[in-house]
Biopython code that builds the backbone (N, CA, C, O; Angstrom):
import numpy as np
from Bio.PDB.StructureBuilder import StructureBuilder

atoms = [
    (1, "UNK", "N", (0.840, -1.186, 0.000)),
    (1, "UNK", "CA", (0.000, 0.000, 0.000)),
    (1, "UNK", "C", (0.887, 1.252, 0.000)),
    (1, "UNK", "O", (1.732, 1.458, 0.871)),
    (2, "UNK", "N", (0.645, 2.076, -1.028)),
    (2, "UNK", "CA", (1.127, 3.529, -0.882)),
    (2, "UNK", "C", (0.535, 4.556, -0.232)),
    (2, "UNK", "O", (-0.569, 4.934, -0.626)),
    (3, "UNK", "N", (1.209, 5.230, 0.952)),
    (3, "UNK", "CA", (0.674, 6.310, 1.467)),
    (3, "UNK", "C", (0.663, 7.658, 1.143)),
    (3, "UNK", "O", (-0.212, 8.425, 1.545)),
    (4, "UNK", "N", (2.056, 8.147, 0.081)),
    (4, "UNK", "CA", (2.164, 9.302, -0.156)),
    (4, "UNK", "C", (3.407, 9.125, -1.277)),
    (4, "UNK", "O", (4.447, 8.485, -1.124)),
    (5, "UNK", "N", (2.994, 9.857, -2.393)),
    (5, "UNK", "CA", (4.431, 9.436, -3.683)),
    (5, "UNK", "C", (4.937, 11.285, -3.889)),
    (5, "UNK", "O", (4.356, 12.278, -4.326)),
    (6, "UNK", "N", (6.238, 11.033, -3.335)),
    (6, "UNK", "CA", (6.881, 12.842, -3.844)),
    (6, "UNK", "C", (7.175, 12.531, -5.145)),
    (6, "UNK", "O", (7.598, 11.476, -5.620)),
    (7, "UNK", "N", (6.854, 13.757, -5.756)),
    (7, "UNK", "CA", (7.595, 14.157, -7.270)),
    (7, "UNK", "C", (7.658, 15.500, -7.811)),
    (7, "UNK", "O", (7.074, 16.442, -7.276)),
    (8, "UNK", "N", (8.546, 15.634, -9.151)),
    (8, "UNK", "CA", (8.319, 17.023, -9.793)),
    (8, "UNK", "C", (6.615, 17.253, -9.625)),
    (8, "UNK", "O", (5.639, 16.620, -9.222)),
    (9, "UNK", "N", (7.022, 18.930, -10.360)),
    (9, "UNK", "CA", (5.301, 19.167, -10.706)),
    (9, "UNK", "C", (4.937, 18.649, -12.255)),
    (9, "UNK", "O", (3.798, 18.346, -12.612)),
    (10, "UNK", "N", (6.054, 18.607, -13.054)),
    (10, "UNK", "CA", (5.905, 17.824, -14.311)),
    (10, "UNK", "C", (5.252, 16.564, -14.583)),
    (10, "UNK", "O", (5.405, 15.415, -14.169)),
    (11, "UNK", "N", (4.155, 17.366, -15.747)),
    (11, "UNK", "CA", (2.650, 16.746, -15.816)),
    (11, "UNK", "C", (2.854, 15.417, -15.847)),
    (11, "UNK", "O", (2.231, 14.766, -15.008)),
    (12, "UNK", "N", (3.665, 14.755, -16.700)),
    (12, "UNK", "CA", (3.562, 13.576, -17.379)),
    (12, "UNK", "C", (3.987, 12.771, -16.047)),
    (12, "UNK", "O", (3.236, 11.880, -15.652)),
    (13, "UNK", "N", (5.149, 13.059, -15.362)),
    (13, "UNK", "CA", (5.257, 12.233, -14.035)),
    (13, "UNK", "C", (4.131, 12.418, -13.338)),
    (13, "UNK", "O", (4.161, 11.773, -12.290)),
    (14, "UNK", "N", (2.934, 13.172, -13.526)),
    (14, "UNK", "CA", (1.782, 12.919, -12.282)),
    (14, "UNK", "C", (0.983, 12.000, -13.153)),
    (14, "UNK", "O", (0.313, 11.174, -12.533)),
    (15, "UNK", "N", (0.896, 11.962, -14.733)),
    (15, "UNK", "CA", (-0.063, 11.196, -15.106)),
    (15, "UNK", "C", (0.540, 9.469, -15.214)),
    (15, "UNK", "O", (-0.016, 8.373, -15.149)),
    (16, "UNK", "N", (1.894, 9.911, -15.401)),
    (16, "UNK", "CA", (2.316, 8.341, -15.614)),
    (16, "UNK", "C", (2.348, 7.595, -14.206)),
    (16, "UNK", "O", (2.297, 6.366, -14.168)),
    (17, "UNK", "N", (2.469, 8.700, -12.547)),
    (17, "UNK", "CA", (1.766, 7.888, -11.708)),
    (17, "UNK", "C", (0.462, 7.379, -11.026)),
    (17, "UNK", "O", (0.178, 6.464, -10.253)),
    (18, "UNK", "N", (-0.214, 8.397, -11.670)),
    (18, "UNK", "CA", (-2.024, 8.024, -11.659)),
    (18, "UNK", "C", (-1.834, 6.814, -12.496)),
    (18, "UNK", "O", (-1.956, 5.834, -11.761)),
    (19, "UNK", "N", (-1.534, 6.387, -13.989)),
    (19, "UNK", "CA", (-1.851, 5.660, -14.282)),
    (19, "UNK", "C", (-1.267, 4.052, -14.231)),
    (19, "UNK", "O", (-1.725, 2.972, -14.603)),
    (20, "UNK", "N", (0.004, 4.495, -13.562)),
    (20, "UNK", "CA", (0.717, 3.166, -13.116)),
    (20, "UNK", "C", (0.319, 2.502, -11.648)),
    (20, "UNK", "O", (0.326, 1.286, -11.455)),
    (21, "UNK", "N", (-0.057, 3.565, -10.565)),
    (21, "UNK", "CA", (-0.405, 3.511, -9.551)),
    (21, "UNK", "C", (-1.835, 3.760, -9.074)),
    (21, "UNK", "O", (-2.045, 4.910, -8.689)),
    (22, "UNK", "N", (-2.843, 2.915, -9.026)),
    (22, "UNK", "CA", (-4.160, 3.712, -9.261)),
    (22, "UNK", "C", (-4.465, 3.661, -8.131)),
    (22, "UNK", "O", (-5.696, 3.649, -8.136)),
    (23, "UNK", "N", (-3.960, 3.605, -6.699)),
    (23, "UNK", "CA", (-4.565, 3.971, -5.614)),
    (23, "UNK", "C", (-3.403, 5.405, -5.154)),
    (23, "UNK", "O", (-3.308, 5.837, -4.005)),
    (24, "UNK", "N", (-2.890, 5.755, -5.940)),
    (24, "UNK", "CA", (-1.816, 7.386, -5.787)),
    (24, "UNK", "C", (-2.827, 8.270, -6.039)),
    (24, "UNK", "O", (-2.625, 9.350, -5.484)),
    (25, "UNK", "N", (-3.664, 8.225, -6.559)),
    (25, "UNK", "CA", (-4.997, 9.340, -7.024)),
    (25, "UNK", "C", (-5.038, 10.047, -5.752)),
    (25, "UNK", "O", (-5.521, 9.439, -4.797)),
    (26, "UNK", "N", (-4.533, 11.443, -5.555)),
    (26, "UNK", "CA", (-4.774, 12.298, -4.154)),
    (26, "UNK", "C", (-3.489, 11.913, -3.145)),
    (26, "UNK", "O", (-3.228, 12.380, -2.036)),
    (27, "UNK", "N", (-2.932, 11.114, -3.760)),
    (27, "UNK", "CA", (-1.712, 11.019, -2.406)),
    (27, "UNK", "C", (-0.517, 11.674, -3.016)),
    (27, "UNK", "O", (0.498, 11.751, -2.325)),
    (28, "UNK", "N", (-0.516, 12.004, -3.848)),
    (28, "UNK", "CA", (1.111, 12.966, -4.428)),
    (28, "UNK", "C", (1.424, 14.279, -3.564)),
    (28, "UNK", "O", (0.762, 15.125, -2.963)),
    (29, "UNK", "N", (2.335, 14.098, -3.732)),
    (29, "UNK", "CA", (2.621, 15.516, -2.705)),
    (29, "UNK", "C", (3.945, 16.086, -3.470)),
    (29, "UNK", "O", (4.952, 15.381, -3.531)),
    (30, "UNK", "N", (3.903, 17.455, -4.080)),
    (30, "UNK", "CA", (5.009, 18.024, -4.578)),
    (30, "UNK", "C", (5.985, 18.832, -3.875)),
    (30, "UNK", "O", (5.754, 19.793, -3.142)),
    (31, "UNK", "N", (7.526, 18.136, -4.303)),
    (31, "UNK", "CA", (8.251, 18.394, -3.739)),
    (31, "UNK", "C", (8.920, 20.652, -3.444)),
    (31, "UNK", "O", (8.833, 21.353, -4.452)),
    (32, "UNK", "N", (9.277, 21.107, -2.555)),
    (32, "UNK", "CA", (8.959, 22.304, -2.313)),
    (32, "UNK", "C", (9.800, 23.312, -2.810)),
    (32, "UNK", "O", (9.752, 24.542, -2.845)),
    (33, "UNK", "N", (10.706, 22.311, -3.243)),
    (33, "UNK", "CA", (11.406, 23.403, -4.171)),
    (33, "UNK", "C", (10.279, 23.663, -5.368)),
    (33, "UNK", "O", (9.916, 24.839, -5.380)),
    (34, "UNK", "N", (9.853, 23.102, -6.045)),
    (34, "UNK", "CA", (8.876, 23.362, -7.334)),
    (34, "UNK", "C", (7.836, 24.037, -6.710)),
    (34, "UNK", "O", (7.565, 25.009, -7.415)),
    (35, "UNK", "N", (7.351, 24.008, -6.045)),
    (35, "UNK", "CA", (6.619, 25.255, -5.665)),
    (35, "UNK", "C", (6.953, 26.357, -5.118)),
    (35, "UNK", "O", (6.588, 27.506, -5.367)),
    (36, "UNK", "N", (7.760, 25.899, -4.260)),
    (36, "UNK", "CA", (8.468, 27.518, -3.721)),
    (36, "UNK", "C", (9.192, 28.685, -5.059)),
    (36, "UNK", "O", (9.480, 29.882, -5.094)),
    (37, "UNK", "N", (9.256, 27.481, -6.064)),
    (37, "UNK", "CA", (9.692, 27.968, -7.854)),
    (37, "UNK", "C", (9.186, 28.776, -8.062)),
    (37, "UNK", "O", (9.534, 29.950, -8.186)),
    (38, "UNK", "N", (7.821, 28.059, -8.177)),
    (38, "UNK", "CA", (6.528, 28.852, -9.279)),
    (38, "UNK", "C", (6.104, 29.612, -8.469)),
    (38, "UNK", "O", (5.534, 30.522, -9.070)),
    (39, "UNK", "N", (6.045, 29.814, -6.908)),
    (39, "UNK", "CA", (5.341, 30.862, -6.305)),
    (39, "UNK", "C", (6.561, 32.707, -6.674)),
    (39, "UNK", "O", (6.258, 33.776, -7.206)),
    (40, "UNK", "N", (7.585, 32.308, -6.188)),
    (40, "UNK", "CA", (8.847, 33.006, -6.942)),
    (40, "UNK", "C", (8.675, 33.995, -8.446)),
    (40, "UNK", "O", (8.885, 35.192, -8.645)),
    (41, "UNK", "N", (8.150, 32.767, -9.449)),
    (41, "UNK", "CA", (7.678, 33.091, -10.902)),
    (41, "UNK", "C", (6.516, 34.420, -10.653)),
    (41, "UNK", "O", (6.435, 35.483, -11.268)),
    (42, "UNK", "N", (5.819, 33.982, -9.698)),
    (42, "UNK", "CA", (4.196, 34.576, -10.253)),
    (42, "UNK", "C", (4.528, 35.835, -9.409)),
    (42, "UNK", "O", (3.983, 36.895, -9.718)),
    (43, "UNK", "N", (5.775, 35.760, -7.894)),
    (43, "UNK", "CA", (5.860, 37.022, -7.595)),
    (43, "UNK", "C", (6.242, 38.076, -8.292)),
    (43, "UNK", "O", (5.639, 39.139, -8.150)),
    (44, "UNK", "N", (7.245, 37.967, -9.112)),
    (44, "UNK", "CA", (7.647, 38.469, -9.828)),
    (44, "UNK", "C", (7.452, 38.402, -11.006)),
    (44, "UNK", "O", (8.389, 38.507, -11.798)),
    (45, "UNK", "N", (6.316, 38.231, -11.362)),
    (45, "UNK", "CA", (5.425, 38.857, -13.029)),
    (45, "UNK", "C", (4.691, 39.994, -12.192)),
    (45, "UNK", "O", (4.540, 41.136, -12.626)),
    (46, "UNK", "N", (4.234, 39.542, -10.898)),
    (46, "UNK", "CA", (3.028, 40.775, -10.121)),
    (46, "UNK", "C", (4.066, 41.688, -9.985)),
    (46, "UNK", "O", (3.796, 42.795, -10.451)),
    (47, "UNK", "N", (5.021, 41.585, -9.558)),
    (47, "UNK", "CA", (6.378, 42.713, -8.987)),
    (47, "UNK", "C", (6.307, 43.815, -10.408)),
    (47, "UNK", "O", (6.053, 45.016, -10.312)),
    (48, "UNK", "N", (6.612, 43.035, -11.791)),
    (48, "UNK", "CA", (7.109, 44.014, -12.860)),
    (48, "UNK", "C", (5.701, 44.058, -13.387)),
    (48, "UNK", "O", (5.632, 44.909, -14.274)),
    (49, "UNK", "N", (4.560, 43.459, -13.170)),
    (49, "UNK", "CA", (3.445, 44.283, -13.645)),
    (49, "UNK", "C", (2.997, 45.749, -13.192)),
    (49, "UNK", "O", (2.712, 46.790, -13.783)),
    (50, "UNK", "N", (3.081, 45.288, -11.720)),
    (50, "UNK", "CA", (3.140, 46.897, -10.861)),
    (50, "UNK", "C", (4.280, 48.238, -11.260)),
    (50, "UNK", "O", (4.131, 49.460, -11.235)),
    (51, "UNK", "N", (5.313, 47.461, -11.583)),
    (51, "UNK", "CA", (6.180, 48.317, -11.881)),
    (51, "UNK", "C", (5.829, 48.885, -12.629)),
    (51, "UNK", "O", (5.559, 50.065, -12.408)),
    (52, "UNK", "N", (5.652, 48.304, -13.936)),
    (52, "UNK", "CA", (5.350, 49.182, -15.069)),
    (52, "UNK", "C", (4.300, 50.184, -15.147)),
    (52, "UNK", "O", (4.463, 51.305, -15.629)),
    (53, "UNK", "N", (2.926, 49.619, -14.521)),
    (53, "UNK", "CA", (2.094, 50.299, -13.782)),
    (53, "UNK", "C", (2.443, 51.500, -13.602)),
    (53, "UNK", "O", (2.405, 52.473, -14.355)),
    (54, "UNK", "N", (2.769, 51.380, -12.607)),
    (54, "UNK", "CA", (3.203, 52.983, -11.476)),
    (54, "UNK", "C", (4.762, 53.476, -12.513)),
    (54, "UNK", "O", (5.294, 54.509, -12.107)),
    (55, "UNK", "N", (5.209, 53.030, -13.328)),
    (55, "UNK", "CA", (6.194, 53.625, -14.054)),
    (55, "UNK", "C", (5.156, 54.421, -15.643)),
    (55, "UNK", "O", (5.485, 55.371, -16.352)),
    (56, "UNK", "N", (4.356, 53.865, -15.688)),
    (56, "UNK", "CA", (3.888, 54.915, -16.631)),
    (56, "UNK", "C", (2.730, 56.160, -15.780)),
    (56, "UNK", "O", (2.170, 57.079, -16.379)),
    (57, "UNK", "N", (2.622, 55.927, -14.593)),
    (57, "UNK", "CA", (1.855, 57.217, -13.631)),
    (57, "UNK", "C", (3.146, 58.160, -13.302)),
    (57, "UNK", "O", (3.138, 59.282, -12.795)),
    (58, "UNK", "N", (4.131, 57.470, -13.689)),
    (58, "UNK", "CA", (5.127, 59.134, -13.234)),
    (58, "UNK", "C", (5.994, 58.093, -11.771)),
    (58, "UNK", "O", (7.122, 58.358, -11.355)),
    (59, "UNK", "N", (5.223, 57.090, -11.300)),
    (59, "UNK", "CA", (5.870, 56.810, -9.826)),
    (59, "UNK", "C", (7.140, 55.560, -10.081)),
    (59, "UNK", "O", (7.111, 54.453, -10.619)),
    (60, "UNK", "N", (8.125, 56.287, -9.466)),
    (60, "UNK", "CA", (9.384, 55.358, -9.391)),
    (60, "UNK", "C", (9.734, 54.499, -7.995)),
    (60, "UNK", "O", (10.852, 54.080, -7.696)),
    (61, "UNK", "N", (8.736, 54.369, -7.361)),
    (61, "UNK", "CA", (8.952, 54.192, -6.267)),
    (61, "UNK", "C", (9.383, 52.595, -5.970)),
    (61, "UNK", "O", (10.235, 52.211, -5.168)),
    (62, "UNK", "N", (8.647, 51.883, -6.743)),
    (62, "UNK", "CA", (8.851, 50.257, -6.676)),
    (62, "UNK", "C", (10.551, 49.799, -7.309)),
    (62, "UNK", "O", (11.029, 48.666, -7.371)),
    (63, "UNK", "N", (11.131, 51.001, -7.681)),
    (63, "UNK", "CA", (12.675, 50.725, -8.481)),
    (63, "UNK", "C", (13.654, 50.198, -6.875)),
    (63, "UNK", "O", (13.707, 50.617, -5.719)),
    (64, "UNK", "N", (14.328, 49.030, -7.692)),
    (64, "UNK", "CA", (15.080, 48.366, -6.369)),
    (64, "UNK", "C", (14.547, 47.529, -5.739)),
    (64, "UNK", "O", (15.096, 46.917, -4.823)),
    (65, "UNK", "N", (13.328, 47.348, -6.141)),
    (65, "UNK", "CA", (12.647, 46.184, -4.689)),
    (65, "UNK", "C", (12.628, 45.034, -5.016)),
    (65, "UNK", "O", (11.818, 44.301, -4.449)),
    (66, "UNK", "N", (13.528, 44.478, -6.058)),
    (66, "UNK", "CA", (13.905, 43.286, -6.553)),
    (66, "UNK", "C", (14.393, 42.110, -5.750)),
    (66, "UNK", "O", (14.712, 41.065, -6.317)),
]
sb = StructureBuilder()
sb.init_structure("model")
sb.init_model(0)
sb.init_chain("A")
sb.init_seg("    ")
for serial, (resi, resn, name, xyz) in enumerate(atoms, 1):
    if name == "N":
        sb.init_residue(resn, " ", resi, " ")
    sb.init_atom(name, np.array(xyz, "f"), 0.0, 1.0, " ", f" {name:<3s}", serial, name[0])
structure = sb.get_structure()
């Protein structure tokens, strides 16, 4: 019996263990570097969306907060 399978977030390793493992359905758990990744990614699209934002109102204020 499997209680819990770590892996990438890469799709094909979650589908090739749903479909090799059919009681893994809900027990995967991704490992935290790959998320701590993509959370990283999405801060920083919001970071330089704002930037640009407030860089075409005249405000420089968000410069440096990299």
């Amino acid at each position: 019996m499997i209680d819990v399978i770590a892996m990438d977030m890469h799709a094909p390793f979650i589908y090739s263990a749903a479909d090799y493992l059919d009681e893994v359905t809900g027990k995967i758990c991704i490992d935290r570097f790959h998320v701590a990744q993509m959370l990283a990614r999405v801060v920083d699209q919001v970071r330089r969306a704002e930037s640009k934002r407030l860089a075409a109102k005249g405000d420089s204020s968000p410069r440096g907060t990299r």
